[in-house]
N, C-alpha and C positions, 0 to 999 in steps of 0.2 A: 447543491447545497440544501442542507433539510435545517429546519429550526423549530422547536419544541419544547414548551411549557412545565406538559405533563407524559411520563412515560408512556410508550406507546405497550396497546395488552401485546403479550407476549404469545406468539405463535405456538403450540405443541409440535414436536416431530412425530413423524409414524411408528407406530410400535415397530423395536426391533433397533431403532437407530439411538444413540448417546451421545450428548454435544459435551464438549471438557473445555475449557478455557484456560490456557497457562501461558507461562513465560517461556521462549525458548531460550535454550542451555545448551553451554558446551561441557565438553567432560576436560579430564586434565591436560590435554594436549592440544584443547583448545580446538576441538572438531565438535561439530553437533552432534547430543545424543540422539539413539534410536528415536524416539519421538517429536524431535526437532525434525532431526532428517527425512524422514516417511513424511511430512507434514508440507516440507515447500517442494518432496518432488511431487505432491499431488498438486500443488500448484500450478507446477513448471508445465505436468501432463494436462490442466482444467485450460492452460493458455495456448497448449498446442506446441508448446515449447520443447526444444530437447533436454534431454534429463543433464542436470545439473553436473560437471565434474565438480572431485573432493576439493579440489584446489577452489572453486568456484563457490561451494556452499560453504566451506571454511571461512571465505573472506567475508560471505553474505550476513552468516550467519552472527560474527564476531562483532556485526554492524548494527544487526537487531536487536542484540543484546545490547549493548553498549546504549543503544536508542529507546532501552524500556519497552519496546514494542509487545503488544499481545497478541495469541494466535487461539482460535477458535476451529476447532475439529471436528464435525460432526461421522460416527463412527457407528460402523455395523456390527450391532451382536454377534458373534458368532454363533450362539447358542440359535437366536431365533434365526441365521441363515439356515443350518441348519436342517428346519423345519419347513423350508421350501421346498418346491421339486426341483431347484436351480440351486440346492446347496450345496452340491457335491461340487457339481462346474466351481461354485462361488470359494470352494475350498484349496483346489486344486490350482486353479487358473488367475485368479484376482491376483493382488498385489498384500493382502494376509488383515488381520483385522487392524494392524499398526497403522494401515494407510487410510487417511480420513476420503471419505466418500461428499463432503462438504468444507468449506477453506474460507476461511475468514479474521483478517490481521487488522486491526486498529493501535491507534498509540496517539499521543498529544504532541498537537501543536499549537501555534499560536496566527492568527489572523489578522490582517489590517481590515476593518471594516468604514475606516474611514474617518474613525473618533478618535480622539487626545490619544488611546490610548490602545493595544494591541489585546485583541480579545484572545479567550480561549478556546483550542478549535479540536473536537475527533475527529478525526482521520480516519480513513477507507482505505482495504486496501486489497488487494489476494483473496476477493469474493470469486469463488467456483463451484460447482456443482458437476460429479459424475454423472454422465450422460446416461449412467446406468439405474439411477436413481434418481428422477427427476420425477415431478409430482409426488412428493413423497412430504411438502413442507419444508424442507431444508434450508433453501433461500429465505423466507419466509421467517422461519427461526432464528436463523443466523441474525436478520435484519434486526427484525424485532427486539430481541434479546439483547443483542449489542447496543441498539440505542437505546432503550430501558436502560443501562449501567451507563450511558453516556450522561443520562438527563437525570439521574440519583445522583453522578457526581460532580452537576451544577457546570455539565458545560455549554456554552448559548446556542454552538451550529458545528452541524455535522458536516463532513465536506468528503467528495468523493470524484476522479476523474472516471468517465464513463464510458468504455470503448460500446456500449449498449443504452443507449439512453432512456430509451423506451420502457427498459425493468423496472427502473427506481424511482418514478413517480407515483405508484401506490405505497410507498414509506412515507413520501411528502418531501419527495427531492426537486429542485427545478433548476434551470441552466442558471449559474451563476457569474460565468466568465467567457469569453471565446477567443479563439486564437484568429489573430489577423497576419497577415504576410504583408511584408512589405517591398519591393523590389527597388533599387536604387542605381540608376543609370550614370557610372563614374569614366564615363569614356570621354566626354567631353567636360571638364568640370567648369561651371560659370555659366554653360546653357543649362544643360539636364541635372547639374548638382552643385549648389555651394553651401557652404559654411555662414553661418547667421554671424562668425565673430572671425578677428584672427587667431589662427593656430597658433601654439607655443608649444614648447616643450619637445623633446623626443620618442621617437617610439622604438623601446628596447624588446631585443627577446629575451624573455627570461629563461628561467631553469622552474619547470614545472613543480617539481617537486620544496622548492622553495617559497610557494607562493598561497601557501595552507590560510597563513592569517591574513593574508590581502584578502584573498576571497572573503573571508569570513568576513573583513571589516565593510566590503563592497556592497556585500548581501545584504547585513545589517544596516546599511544607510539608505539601501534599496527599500526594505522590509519598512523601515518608522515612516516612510514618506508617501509609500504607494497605494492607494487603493485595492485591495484583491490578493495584496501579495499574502503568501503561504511560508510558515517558516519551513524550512529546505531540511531534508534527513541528510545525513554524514555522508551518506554513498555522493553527493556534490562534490563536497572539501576531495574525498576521494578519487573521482572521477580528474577531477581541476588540477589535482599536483599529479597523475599521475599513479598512484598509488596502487590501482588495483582495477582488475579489467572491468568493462560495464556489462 
């Protein structure tokens, strides 16, 4: 979690590279365009992940849009590759100048920080950098840059889960939550496990696909009451009825 006042200065990139910011789009059929697409399979490739099927970025994609989400590209001239001794390889062999060489997705959510009332929160997300251009600024920019427009559009805290925690405290990040496990031993119940009250009610199975607004109402009674809680992207509701693979 970072919090911030005043815009942080804004990092340059190295000559040669172009940061773009937009919205990602589908075309009429409702598939990601060219520049959507090039953009989360450099994602998928910065997490080590296999490359996306159509079926797979079609759903993804439909979901980002719908969520207003932004994505941030940082992208190699080709002009000035070029003018390396590595620009023939970089011509031939890379993945073409469409594929960002830096990945960076924010979008708004909201916070429980604990007060009357739910704050508003930037979100992190699909930070990667080509191993092939590293030291180059990129991260750095991407950070930078992205929260400067966070903090111009009066939001109070930036929020990011961190499979690397050690990067983002030169931004002004620090631990904000942690996950605890809990194990509960029901083989014996009355020694190793009871109930504070008595049970009532029954417990049905439902039909996943029927249970879209339950969740939503669960969440939202979860969300006004909890300390730390994060409002939830749609891929949830999705995930919860069924709807579409994870």
């Amino acid at each position: 979690m970072s919090i911030a006042s005043q815009p942080p200065q804004v990092t340059p990139l190295a000559e040669g590279l172009t940061a773009r910011t937009f919205a990602p789009a589908l075309d009429a059929d409702g598939n990601p365009d060219a520049g959507t697409g090039a953009f989360h399979r450099a994602v998928a490739l910065g997490f080590y992940e296999a490359t996306p099927t159509d079926e797979r970025m079609r759903l993804q994609e439909q979901v980002l849009v719908g969520d207003g989400q932004r994505i941030t590209g940082v992208y190699v001239d080709p002009g000035s590759a070029s003018l390396e001794h590595w620009g023939e390889a970089h011509e031939q062999l890379t993945y073409g100048s469409e594929h960002p060489v830096g990945t960076f997705i924010d979008f708004d959510k909201t916070l429980n920080a604990g007060g009357p009332q739910l704050i508003d929160a930037f979100l992190i997300t699909g930070v990667t950098v080509d191993a092939s251009y590293r030291r180059r600024g990129i991260l750095k920019h991407l950070m930078t840059s992205r929260l400067a427009a966070a903090v111009e559009d009066g939001k109070a805290v930036a929020l990011l889960t961190a499979s690397e925690g050690s990067i983002y405290g030169r931004f002004g990040f620090g631990p904000a939550t942690r996950e605890h496990q809990v194990r509960i031993n029901v083989s014996r119940a009355g020694e190793a496990f009871g109930l504070r009250g008595q049970p009532s009610g029954r417990v049905l199975t439902a039909d996943p696909s029927k249970l879209g607004d339950v969740i939503d109402e669960v969440f939202a009674g979860h969300h006004a009451v909890t300390r730390g809680s994060v409002g939830r992207l749609p891929d949830h509701r999705r995930y919860g009825t069924g709807s579409g693979p994870r």
